[in-house]
Rosetta silent file (secondary structure, phi, psi, omega in degrees, C-alpha in Angstrom):
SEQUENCE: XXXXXXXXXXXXXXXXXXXXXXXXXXXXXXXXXXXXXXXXXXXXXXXXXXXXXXXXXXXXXXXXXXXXXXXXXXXXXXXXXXXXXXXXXXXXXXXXXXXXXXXXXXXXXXXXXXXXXXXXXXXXXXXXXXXXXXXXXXXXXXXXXXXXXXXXXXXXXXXXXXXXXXXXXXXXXXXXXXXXXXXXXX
SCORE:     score description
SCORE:     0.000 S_00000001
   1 L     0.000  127.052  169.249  -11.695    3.463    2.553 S_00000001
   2 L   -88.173  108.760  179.994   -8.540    5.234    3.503 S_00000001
   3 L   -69.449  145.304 -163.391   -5.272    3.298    4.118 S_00000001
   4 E  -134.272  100.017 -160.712   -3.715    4.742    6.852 S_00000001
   5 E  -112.624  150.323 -161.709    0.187    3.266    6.912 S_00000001
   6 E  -118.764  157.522 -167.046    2.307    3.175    9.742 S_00000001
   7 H   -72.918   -3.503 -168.939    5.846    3.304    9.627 S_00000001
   8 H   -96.553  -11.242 -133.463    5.516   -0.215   11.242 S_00000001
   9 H  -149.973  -44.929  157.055    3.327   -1.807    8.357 S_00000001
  10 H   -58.712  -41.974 -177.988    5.968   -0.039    5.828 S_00000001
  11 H   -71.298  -47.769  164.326    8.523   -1.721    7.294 S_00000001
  12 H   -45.438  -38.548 -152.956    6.689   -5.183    7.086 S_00000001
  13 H   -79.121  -75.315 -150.203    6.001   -4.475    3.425 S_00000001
  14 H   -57.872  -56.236  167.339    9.898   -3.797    2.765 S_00000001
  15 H   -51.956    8.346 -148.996   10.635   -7.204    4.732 S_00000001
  16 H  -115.664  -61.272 -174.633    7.982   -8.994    2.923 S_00000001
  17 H   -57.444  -25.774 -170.638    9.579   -7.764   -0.569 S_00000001
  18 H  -102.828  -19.948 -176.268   12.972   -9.000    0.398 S_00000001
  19 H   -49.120  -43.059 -154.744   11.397  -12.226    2.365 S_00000001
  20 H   -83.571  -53.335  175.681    9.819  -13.092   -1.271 S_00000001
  21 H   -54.458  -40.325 -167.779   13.399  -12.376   -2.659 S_00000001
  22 H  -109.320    6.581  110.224   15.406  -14.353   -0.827 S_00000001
  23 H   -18.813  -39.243 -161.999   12.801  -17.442   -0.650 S_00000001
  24 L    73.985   46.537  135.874   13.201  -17.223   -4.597 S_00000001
  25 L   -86.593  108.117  124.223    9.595  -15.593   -5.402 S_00000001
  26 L    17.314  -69.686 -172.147    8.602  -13.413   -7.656 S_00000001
  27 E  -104.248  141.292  174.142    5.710  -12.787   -6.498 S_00000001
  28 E  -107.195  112.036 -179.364    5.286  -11.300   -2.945 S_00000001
  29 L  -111.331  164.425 -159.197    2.084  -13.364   -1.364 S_00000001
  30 L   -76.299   31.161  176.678    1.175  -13.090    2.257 S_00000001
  31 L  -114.767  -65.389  137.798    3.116  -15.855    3.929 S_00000001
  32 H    29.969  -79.808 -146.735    5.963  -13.094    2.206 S_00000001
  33 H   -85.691   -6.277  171.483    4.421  -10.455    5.192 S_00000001
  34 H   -77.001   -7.908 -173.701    3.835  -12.851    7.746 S_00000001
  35 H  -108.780   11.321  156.516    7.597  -13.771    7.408 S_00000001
  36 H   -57.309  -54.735 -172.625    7.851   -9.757    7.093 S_00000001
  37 H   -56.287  -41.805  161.044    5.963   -9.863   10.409 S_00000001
  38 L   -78.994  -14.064  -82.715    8.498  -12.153   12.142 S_00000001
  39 L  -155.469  -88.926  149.430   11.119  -10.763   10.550 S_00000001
  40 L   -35.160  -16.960  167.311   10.219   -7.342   12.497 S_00000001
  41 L    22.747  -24.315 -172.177    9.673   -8.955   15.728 S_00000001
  42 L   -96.705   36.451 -154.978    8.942   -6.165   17.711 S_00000001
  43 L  -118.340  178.736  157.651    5.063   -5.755   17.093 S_00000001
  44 L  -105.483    6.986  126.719    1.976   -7.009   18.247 S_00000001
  45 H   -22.811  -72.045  161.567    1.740   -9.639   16.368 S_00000001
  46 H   -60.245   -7.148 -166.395    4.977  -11.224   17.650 S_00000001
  47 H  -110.356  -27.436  171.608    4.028  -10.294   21.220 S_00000001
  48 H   -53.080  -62.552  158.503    0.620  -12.378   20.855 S_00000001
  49 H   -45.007  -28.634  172.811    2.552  -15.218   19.698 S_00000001
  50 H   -79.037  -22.656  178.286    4.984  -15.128   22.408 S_00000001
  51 H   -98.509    9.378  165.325    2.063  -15.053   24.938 S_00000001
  52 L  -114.818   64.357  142.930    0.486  -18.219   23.230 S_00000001
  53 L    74.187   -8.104 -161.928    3.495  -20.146   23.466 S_00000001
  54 L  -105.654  129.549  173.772    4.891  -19.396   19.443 S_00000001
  55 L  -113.639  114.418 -167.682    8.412  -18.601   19.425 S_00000001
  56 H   -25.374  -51.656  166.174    8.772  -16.169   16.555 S_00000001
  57 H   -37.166  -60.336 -159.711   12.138  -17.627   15.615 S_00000001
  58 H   -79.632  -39.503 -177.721   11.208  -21.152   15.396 S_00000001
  59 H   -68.929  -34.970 -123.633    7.393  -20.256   13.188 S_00000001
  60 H  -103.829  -56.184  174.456    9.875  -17.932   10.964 S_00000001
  61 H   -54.543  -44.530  178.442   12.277  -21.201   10.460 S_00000001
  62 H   -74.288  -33.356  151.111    9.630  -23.525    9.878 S_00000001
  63 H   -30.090  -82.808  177.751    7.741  -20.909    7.507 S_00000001
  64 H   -28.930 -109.765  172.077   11.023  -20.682    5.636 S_00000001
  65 H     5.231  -47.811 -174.904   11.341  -24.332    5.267 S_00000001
  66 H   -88.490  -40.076  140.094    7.930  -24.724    3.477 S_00000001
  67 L   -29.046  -52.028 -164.530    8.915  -21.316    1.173 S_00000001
  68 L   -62.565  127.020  163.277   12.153  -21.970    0.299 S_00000001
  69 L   -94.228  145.942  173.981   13.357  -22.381   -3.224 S_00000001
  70 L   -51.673  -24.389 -178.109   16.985  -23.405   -4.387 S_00000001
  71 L  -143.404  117.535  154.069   17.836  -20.009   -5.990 S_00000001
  72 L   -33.251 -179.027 -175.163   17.284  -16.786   -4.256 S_00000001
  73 L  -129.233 -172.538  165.811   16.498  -14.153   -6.251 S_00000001
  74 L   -97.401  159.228  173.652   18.627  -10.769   -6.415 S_00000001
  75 L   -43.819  -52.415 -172.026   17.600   -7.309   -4.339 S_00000001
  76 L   -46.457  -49.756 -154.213   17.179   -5.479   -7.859 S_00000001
  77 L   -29.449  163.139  174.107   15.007   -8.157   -9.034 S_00000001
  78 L   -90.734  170.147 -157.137   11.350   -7.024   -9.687 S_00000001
  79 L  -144.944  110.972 -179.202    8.595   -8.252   -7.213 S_00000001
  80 E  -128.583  133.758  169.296    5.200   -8.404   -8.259 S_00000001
  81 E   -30.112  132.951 -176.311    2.078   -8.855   -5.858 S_00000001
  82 L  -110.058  110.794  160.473    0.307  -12.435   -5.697 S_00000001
  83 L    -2.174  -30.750 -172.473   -3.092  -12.287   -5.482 S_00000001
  84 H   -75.100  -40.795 -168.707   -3.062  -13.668   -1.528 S_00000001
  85 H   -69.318  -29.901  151.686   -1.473  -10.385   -0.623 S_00000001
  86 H   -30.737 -100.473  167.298   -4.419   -8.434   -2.106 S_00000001
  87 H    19.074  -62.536 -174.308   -6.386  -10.544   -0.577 S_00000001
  88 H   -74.149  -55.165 -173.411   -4.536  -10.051    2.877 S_00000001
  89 H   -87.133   -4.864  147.456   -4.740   -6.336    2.748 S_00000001
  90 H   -81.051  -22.809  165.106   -7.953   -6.303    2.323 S_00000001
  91 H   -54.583  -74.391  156.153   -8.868   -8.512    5.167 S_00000001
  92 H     1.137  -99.203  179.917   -6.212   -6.381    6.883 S_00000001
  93 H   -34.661  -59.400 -158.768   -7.805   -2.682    6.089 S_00000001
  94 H   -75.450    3.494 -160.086  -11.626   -4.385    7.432 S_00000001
  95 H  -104.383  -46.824  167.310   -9.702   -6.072   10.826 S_00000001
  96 H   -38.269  -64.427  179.777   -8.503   -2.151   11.313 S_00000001
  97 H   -60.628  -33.206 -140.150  -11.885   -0.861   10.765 S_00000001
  98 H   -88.654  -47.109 -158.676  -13.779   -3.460   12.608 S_00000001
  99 L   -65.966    2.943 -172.992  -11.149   -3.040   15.575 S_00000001
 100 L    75.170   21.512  150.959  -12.067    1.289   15.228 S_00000001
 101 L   -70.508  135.165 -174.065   -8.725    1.760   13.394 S_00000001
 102 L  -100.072   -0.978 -151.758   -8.415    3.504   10.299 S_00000001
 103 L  -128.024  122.044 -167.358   -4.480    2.184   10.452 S_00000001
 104 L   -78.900  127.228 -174.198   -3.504   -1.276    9.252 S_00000001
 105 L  -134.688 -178.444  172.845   -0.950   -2.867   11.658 S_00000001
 106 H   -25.872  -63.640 -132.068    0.825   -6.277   12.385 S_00000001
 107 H   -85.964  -22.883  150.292   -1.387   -7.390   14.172 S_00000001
 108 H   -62.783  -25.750 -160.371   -4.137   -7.059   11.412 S_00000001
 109 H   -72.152  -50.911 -161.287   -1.790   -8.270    8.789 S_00000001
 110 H   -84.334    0.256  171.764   -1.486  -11.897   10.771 S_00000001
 111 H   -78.849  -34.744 -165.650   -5.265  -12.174   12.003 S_00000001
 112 H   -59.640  -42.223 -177.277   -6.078  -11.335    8.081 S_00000001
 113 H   -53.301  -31.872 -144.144   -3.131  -14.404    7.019 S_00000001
 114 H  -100.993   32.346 -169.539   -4.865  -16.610    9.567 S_00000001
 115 H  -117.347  -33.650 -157.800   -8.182  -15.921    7.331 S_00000001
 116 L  -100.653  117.037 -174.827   -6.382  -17.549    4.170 S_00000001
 117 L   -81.225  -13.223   -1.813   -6.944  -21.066    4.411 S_00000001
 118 L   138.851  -48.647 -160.367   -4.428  -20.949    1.110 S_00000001
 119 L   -80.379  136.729  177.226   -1.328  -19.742    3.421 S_00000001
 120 H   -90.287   -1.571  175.751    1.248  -22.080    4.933 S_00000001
 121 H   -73.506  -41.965  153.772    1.846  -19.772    7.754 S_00000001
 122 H   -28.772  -63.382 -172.445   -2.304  -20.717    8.399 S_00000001
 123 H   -50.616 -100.100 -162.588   -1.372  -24.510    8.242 S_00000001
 124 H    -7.725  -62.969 -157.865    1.064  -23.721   11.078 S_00000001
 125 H   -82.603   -7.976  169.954   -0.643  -21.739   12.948 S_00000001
 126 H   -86.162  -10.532  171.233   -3.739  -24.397   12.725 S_00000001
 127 H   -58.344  -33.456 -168.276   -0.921  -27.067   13.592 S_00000001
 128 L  -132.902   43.102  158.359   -0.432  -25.931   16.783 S_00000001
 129 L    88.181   18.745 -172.688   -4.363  -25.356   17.901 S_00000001
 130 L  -132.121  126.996 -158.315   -4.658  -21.492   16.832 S_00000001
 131 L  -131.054  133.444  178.449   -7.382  -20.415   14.535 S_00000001
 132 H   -32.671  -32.507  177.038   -8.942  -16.590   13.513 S_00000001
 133 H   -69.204  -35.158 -166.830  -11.265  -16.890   16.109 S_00000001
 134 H   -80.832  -31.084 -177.066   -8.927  -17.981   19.191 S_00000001
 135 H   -75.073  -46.031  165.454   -5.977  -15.290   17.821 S_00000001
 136 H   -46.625  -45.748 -162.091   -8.776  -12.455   17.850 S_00000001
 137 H   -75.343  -55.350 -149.707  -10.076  -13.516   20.978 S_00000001
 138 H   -81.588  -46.516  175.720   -6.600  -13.726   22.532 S_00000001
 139 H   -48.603  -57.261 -167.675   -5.334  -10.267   20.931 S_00000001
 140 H   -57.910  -37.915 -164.556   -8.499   -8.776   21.639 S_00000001
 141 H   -97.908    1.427  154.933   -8.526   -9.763   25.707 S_00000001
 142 H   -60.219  -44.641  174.218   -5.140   -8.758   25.604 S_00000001
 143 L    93.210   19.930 -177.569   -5.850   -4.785   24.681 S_00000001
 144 L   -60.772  -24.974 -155.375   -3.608   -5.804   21.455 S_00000001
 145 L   -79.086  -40.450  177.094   -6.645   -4.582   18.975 S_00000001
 146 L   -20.235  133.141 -174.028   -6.370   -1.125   20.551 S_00000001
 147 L   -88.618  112.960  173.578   -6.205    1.393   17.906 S_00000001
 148 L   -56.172  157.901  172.125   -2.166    3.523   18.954 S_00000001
 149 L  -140.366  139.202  176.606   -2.765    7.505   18.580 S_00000001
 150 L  -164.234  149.173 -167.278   -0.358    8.891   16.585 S_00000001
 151 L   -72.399  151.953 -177.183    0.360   11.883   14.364 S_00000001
 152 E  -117.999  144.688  161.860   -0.878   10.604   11.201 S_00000001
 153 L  -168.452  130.186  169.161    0.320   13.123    8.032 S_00000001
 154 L   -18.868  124.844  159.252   -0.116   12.699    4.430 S_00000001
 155 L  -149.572  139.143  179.156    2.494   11.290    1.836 S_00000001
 156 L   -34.407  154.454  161.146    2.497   11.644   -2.126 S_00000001
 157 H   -67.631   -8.038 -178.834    2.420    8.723   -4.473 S_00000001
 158 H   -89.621  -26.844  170.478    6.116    8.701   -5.123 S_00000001
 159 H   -93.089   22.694  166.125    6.859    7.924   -2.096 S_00000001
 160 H   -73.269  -50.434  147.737    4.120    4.906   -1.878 S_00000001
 161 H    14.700  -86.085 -146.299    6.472    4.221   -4.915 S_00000001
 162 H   -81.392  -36.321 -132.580    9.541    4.212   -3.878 S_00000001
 163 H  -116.864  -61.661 -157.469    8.356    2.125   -0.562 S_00000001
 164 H  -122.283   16.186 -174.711    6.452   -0.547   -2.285 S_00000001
 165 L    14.104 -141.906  179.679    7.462   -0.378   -5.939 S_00000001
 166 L    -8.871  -81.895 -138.777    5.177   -3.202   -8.405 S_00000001
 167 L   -55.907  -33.769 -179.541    3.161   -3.742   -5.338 S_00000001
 168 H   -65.011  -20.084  166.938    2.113   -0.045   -4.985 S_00000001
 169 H   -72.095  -16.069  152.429   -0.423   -0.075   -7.880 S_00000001
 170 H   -36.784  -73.524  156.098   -1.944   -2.717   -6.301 S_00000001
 171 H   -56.650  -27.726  175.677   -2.240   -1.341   -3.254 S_00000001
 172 L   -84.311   -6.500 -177.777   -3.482    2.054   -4.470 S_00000001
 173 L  -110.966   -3.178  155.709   -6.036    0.101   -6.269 S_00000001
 174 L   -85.121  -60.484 -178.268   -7.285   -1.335   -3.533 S_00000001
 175 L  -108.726   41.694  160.684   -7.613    2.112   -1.173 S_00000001
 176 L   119.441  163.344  148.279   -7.876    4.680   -3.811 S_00000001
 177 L   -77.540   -1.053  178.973   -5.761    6.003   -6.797 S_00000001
 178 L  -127.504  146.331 -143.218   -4.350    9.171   -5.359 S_00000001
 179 H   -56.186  -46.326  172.426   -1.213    9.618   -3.269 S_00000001
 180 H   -20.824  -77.344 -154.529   -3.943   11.363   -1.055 S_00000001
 181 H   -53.909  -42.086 -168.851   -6.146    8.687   -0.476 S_00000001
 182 L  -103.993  107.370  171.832   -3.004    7.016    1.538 S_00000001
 183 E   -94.492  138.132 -173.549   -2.009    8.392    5.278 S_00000001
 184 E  -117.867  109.599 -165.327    1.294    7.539    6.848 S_00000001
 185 E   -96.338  137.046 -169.822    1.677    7.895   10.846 S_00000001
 186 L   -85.303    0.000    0.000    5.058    9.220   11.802 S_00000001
């Protein structure tokens, strides 16, 4: 399988890593990219929720609130993947394919989250009646699952690196080991 990363799903990642940070984790786990996800607001992800009634703001605060530890962490700090976020980007990667995308995007990241019964952004989103099937269904009758055309062009492992530091062997170990293996749409 090829990961195919979008400057939108980069951006998530990089919110996700400081989301984890300033929560006081360590570890970046996928309630991390769903508060990446909110965080970013301008997706389709956030635009599903806003047509089922979820105000980004308010799931981001209450998310927080169930995350939050007394001491933040610092930017430098290291970050290391938590097993949910595998987990999640693998879910992710087959909600692309299944949807004919080769490109992982919000809106995969939170149907894959709403897969992990594990995640407290799940509990939420089962709090207030919404479940994998009814958020597929509603994305899907929506034309959210459309797969975006875009130039897609190739970038090297340093900067998979540089972008997702700990977390990139992870990720490369999920969709291949060579800088190759991973497409980035522009």
């Amino acid at each position: 399988m090829r990961l195919c990363c979008s400057e939108e799903l980069t951006r998530i990642l990089s919110y996700a890593r400081e989301e984890a940070l300033r929560t006081g984790h360590r570890a970046m786990g996928a309630d991390h990219v769903v508060l990446g996800i909110l965080r970013h607001a301008g997706n389709r992800a956030c635009t599903l929720l806003r047509d089922l009634d979820i105000d980004p703001a308010e799931f981001k605060l209450e998310l927080d609130s169930l995350l939050f530890r007394d001491s933040p962490l610092q930017y430098h700090d290291p970050v290391v993947p938590h097993i949910s976020l595998e987990r999640m980007m693998s879910l992710a990667g087959y909600e692309a394919l299944r949807c004919g995308s080769g490109c992982v995007s919000a809106i995969h990241l939170l149907l894959a989250a709403s897969r992990d019964s594990s995640c407290c952004s799940t509990g939420l989103l089962y709090s207030r009646g919404l479940d994998y099937d009814i958020l597929r269904f509603e994305a899907e009758s929506r034309g959210l699952l459309r797969p975006e055309s875009r130039e897609v062009q190739e970038i090297g492992r340093d900067e998979i690196e540089k972008t997702f530091g700990a977390v990139s062997d992870r990720l490369l170990s999920l969709y291949g080991t060579e800088g190759s293996n991973v497409k980035y749409l522009s």
